[in-house]
VEXDREN-2710 file (C-alpha; in Angstrom, 1 decimal):
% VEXDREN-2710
k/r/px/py/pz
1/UNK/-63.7/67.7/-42.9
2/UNK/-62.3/71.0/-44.3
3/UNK/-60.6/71.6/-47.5
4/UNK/-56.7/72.3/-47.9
5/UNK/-55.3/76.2/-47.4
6/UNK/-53.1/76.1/-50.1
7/UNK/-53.0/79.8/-49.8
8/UNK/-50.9/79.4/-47.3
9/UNK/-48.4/77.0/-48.7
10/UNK/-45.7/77.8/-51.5
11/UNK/-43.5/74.8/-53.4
12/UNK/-40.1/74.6/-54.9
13/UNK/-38.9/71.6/-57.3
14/UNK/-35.5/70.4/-59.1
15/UNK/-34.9/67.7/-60.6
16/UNK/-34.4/65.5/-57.7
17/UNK/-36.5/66.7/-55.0
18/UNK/-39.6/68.8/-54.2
19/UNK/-40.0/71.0/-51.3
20/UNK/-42.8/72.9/-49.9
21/UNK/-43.4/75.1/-46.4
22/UNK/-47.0/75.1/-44.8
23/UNK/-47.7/77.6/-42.1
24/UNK/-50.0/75.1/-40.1
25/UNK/-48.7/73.3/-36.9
26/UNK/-49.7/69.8/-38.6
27/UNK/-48.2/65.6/-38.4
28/UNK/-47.0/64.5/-41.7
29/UNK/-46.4/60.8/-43.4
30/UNK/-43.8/60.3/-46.5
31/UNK/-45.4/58.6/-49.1
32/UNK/-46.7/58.1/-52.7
33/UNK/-49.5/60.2/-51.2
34/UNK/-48.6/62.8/-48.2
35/UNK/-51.2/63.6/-46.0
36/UNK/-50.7/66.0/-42.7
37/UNK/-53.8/66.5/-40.2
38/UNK/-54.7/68.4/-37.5
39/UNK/-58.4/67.9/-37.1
40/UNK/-60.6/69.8/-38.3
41/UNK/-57.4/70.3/-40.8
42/UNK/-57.0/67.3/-43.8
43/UNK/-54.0/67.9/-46.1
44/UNK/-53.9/66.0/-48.9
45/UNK/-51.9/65.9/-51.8
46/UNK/-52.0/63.1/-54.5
47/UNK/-48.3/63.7/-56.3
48/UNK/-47.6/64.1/-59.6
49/UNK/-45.5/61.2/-59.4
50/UNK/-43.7/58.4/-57.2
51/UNK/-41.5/59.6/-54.3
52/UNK/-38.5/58.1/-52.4
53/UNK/-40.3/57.6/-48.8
54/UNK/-37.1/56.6/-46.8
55/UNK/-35.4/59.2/-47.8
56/UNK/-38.2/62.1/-47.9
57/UNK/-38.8/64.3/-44.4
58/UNK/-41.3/66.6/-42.9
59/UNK/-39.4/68.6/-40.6
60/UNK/-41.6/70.8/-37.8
61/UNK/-40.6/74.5/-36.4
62/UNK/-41.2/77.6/-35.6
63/UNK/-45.4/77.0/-36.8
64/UNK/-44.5/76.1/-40.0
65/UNK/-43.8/72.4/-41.4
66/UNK/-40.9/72.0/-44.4
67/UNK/-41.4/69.3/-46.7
68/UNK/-38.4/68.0/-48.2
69/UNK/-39.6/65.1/-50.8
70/UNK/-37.1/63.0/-52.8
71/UNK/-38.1/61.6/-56.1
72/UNK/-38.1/58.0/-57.1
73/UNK/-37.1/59.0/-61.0
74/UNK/-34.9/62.4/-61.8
75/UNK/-37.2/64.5/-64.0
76/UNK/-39.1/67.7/-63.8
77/UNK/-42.7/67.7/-62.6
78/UNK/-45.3/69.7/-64.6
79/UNK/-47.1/70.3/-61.3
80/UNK/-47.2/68.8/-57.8
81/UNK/-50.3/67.3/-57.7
82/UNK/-52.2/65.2/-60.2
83/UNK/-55.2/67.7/-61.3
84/UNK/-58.5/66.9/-62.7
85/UNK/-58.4/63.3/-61.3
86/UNK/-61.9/62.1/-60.1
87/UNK/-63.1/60.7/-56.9
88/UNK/-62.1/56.9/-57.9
89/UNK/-59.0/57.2/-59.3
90/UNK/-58.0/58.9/-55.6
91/UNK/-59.9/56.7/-53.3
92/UNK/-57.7/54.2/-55.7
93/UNK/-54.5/55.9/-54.7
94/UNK/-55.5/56.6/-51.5
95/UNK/-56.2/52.6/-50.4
96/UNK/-53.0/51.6/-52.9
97/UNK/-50.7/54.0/-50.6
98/UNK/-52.4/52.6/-47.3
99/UNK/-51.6/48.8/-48.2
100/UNK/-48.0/50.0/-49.1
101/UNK/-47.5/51.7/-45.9
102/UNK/-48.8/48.4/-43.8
103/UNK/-46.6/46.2/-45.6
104/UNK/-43.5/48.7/-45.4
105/UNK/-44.4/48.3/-41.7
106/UNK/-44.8/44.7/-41.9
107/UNK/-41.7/44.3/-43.5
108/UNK/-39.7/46.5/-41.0
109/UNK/-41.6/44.9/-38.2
110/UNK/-40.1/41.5/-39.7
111/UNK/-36.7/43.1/-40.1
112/UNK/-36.4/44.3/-36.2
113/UNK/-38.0/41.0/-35.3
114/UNK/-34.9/38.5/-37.5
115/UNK/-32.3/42.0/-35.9
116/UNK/-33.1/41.3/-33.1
117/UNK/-33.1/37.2/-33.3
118/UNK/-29.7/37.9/-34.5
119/UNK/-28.9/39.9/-31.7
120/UNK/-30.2/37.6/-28.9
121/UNK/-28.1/34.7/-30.8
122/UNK/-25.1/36.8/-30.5
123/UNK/-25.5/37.6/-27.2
124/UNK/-26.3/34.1/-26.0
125/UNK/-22.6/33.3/-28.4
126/UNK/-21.0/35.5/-26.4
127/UNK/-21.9/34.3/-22.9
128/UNK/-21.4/31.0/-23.7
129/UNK/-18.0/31.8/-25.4
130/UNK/-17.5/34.0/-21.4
131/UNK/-18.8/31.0/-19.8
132/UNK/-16.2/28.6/-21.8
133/UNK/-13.5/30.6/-20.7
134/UNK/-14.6/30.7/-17.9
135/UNK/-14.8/27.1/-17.4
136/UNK/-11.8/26.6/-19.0
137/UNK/-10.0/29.3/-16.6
138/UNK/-11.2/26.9/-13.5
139/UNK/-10.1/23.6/-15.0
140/UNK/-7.0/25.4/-15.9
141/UNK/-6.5/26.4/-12.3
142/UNK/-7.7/22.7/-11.0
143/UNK/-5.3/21.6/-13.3
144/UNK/-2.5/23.6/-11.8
145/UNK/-3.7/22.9/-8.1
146/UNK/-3.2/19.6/-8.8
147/UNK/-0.1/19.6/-10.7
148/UNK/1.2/21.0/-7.5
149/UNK/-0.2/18.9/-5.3
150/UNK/0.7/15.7/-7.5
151/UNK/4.5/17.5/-7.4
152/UNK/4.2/18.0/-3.3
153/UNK/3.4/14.5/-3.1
154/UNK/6.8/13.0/-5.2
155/UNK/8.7/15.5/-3.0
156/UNK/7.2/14.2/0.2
157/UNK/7.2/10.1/-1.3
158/UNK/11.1/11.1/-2.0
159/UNK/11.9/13.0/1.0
160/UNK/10.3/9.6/2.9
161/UNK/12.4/7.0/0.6
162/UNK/15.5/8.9/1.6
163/UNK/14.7/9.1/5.3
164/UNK/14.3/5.1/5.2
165/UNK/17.5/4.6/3.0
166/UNK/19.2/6.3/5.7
167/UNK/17.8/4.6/8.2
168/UNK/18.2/1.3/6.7
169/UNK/22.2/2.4/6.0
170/UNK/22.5/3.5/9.6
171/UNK/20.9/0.2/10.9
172/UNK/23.2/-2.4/8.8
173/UNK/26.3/0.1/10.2
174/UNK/25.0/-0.8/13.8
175/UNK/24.2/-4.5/12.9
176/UNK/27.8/-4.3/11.1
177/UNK/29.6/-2.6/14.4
178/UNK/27.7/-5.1/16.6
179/UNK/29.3/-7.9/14.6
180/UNK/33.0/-6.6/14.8
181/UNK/32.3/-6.6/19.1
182/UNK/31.2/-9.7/18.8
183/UNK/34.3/-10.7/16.8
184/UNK/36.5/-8.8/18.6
185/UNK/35.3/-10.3/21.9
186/UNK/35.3/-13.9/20.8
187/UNK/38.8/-13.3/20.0
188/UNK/40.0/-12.3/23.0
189/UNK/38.4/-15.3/25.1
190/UNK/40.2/-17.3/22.3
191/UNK/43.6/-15.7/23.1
192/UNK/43.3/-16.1/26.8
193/UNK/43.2/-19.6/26.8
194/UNK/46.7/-19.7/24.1
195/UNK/50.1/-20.4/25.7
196/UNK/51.8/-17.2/24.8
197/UNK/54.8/-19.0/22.9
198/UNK/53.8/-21.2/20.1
199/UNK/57.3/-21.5/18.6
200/UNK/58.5/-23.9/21.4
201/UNK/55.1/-25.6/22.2
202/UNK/51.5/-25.8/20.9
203/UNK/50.4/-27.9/24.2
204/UNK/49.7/-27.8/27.3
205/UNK/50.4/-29.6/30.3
206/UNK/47.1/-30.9/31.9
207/UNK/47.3/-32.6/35.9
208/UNK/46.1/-36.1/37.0
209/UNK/43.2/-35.9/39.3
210/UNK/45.0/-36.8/42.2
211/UNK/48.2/-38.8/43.7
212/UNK/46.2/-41.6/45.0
213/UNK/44.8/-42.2/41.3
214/UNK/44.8/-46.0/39.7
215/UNK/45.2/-44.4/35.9
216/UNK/48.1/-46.0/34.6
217/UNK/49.0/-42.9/33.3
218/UNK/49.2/-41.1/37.0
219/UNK/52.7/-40.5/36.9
220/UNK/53.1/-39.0/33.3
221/UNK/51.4/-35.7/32.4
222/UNK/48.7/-35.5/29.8
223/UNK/48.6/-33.8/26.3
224/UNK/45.0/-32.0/25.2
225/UNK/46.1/-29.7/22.0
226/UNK/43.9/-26.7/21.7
227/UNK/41.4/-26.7/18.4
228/UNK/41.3/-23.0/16.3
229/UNK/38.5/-21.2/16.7
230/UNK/35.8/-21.7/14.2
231/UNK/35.7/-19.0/11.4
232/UNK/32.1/-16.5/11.1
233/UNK/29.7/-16.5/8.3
234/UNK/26.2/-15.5/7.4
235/UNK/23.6/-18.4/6.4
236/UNK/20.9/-16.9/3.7
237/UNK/17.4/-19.1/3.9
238/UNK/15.4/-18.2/0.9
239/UNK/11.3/-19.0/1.2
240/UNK/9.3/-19.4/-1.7
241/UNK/6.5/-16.2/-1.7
242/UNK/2.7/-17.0/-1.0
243/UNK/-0.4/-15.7/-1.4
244/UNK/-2.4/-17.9/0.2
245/UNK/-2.1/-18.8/4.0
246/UNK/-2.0/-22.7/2.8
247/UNK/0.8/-24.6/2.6
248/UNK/2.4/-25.0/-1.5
249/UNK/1.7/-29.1/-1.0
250/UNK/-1.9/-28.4/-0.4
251/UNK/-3.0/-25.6/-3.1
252/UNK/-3.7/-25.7/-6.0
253/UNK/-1.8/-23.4/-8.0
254/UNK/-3.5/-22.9/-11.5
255/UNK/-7.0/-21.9/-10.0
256/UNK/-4.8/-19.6/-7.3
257/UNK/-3.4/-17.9/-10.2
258/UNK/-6.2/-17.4/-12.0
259/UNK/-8.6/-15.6/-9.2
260/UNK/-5.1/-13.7/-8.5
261/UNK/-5.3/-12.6/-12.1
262/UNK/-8.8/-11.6/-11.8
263/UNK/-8.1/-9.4/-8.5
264/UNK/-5.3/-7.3/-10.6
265/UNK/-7.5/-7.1/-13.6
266/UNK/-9.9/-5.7/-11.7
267/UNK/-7.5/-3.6/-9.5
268/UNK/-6.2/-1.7/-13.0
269/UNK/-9.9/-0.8/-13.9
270/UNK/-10.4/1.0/-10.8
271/UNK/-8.1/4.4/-12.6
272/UNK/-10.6/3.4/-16.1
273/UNK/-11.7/6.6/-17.8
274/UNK/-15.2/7.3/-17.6
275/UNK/-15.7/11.1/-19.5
276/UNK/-19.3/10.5/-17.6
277/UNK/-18.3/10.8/-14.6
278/UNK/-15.5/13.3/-14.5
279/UNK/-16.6/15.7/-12.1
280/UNK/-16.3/13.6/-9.3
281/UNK/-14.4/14.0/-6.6
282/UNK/-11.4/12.2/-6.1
283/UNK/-12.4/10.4/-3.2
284/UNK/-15.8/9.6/-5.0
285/UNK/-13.9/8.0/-8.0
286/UNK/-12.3/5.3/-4.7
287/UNK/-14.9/2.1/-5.6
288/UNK/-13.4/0.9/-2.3
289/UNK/-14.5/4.6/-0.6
290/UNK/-18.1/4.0/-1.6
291/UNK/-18.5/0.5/-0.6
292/UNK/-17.2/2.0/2.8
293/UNK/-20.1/5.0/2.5
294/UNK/-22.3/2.2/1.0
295/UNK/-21.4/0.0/4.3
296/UNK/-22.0/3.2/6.6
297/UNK/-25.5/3.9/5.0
298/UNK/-26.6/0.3/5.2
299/UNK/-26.1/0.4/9.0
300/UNK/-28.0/3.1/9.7
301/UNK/-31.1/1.8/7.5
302/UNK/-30.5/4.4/4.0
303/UNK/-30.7/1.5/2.0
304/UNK/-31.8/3.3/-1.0
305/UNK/-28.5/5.8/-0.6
306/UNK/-26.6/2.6/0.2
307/UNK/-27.2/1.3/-2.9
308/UNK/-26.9/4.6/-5.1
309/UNK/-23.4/4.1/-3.7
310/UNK/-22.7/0.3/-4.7
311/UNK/-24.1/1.2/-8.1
312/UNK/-21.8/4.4/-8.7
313/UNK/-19.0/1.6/-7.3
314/UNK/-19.7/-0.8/-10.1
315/UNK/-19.7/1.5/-12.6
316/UNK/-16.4/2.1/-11.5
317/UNK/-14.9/-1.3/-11.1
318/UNK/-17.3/-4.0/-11.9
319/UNK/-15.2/-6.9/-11.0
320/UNK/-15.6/-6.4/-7.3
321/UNK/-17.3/-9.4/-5.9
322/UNK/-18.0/-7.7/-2.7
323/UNK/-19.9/-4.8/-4.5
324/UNK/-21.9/-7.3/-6.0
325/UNK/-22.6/-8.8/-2.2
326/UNK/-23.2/-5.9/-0.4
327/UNK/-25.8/-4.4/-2.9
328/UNK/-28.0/-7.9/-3.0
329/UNK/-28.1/-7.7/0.4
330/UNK/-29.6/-3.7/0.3
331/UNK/-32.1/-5.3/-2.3
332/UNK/-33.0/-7.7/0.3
333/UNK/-33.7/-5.1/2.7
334/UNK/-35.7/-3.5/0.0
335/UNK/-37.7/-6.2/-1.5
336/UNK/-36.2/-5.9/-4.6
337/UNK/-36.1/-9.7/-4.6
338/UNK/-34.9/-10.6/-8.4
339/UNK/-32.1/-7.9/-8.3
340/UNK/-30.8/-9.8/-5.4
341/UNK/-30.4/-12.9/-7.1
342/UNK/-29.4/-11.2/-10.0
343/UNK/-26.4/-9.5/-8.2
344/UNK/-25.8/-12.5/-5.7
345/UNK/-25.3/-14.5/-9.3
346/UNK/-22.9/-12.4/-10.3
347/UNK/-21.1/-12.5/-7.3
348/UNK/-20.4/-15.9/-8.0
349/UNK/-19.0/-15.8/-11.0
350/UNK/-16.7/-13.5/-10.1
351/UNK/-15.7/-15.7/-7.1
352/UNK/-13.9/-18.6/-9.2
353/UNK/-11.8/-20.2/-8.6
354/UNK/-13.0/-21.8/-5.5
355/UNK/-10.3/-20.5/-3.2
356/UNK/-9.6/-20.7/0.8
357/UNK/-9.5/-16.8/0.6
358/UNK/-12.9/-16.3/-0.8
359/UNK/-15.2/-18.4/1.1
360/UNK/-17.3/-16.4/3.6
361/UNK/-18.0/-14.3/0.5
362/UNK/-19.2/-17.6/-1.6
363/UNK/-21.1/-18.9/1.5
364/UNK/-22.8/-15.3/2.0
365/UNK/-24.0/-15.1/-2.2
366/UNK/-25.6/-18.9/-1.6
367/UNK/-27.4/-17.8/1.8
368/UNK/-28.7/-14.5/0.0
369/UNK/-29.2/-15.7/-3.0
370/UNK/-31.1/-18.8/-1.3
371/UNK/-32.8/-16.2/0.8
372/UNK/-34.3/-14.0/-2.2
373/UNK/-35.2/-17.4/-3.9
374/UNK/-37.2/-18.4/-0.7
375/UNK/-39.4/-15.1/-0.5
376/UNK/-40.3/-15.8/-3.7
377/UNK/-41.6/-18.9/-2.4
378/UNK/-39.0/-20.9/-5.0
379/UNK/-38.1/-23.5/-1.7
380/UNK/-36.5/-26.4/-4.0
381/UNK/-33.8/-23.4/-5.6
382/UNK/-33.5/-21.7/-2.3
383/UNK/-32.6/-25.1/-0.7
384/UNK/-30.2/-25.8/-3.3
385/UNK/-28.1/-22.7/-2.5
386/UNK/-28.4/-23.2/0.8
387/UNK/-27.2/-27.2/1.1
388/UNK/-24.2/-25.0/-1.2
389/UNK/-23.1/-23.1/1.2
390/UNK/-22.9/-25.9/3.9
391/UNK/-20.2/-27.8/1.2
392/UNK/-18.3/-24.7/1.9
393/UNK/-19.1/-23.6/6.1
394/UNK/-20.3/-27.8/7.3
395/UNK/-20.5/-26.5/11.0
396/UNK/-22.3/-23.0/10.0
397/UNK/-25.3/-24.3/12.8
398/UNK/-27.4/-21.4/11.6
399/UNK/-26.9/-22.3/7.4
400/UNK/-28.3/-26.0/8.7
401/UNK/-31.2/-24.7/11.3
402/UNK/-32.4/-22.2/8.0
403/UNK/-31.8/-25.2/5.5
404/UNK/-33.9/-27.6/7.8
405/UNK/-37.1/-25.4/7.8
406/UNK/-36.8/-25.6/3.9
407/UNK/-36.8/-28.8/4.1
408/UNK/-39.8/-28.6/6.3
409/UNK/-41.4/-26.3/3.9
410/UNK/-41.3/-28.3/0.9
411/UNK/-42.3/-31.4/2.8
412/UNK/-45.5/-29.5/4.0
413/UNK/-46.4/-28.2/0.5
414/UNK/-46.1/-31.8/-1.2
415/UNK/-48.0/-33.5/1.2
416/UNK/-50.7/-30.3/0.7
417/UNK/-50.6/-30.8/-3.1
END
């Protein structure tokens, strides 16, 4: 390695800064201890004392390199460089300039790395503040869709319960003009049959039968006075409202009432608010929509999607007996044989009262649950439900045939044992 031309390099200091011009085409590095190489060129020069490297430049041009070197502390330097300093005290400086410069670089390296964290953060801020109002834009506009659509519907519901109001008006005007014929022609047959002066008589003069009659009263004429006619009215018959199809003598009203209760309680939970389940369609939020797509799937076999839709149903409304019903049966189809009792259970306790209206769907939680308890090889339970539902269905001939090979079962199994 060759030694520095210093010949060919001239300094100026203040104060505050040094600065120096080199003729050679060479890198430099800022530091507590320059150095500028171009092999087989080394410059080296240990300073007289601590510089500002941030601030310092080497500026290349025109084959020369300008050196422009800001001090740490404002004073004036004796010289430059330190002189008469021995090999020790410089391969000291030199490795003590080295392990500042990595962990200056260290320390900006960990300064891009937490600028640019901050940046990534801000950016990912930003789109999600752009995607919010965005969202919020959309809801906004499904908001306002269905405003309008809820106000198209009140126009149309009021433009319908006018149309029927007139209608209604113009049929009692008819009903009320065919009333005033009738009147008016019922007066007239009265009037025909009237003598026309009622001043001087209010009878008439009615023949014997003939002049051969033996009636003692052949030879004088017979009286008949006429009766008024009878005057119109309108007879109101009032029927006390019912539910039920029976007759009031043979119901019994407090269980009627309470499964009636039931049914609207369960009616107003249909509109409950579930924030889960918001973006639903509005269809899809219908419990009685998906036990129709429940019923569709479970014909054509999708018993698994059939019950995806009873369960989505009874989150919705779980006081539908029915849902209950329909998805024990899909478990039944499935093997799933515990959920099937489990749900067929709970149909019947939301079937109570014991009602006229709700028997086929009692008689149909007995047979499945009966049914589930029977693949399980649980005959005595499974019989039970079954001699259930023939209390409710008697002349069900398939119930009794089913319940008869349980019997048969059990039979079998004790005399086994």
């Amino acid at each position: 390695m060759n030694s520095p031309r210093l010949k060919d390099t001239f300094w100026m200091t203040t104060a505050t800064f040094w600065t120096g011009v080199s003729d050679e085409n060479q890198n430099s590095m800022c530091c507590f201890m320059p150095l500028v190489s171009v092999p087989p060129f080394l410059f080296e020069a240990v300073l007289y004392a601590p510089i500002d490297d941030t601030n310092s430049t080497a500026k290349i041009g025109n084959g020369i390199i300008f050196f422009t070197l800001y001090k740490k502390e404002m004073a004036m330097w004796d010289s430059l460089m330190i002189e008469n300093a021995n090999k020790e005290k410089l391969q000291c400086l030199r490795e003590n300039a080295v392990l500042k410069a990595h962990e200056k670089a260290k320390e900006e390296a960990e300064a891009k790395k937490v600028t640019k964290q901050e940046h990534k953060k801000y950016t990912l801020e930003a789109t999600m503040k752009l995607e919010e109002a965005e969202r919020k834009r959309i809801e906004d506009l499904k908001e306002q869709e269905r405003q309008k659509v809820t106000r198209e519907l009140e126009l149309w519901k009021k433009q319908q319960t006018d149309i029927e109001r007139q209608k209604r008006l113009q049929r009692e005007e008819e009903l009320h003009q065919e009333v005033e014929q009738l009147k008016e022609r019922k007066n007239e047959k009265v009037n025909k049959f009237r003598i026309p002066n009622e001043g001087t008589s209010k009878t008439r003069v009615k023949p014997t039968k003939g002049p051969g009659s033996d009636n003692m009263f052949s030879e004088n004429l017979k009286e008949e006075q006429l009766p008024a006619p009878r005057s119109t009215g309108t007879i109101k018959i009032n029927f006390t409202s019912r539910v039920f199809p029976t007759a009031l003598r043979e119901s019994r009203v407090a269980e009627e009432e309470e499964w009636l209760r039931k049914q609207a309680e369960a009616r107003r939970t249909i509109n409950a608010d579930l924030s889960e389940l918001e973006d639903l369609k509005e269809e899809e939020k219908n419990p009685d929509w998906l036990k129709d797509k429940g019923n569709k799937m479970f014909a054509t076999g999708n018993y698994l999607a059939a019950v995806n839709a009873y369960n989505l149903a009874v989150r919705l409304n779980n006081k539908l007996p029915v849902l209950y019903l329909n998805r024990a049966a899909c478990h039944l189809k499935l093997r799933n044989l515990h959920k099937a009792i489990e749900d067929s259970s709970k149909a019947l306790e939301l079937l109570t009262p014991p009602v006229p209206d709700n028997e086929n769907a009692r008689v149909k939680a007995y047979v499945r649950r009966g049914t589930a308890f029977c693949q399980l090889e649980l005959y005595a339970e499974g019989l039970q439900d079954y001699e259930a539902a023939l209390k409710i269905d008697p002349k069900n001939k398939i119930i009794e045939k089913d319940a008869e090979k349980i019997r048969h079962i059990i039979q079998g199994t004790l005399q086994d044992s």
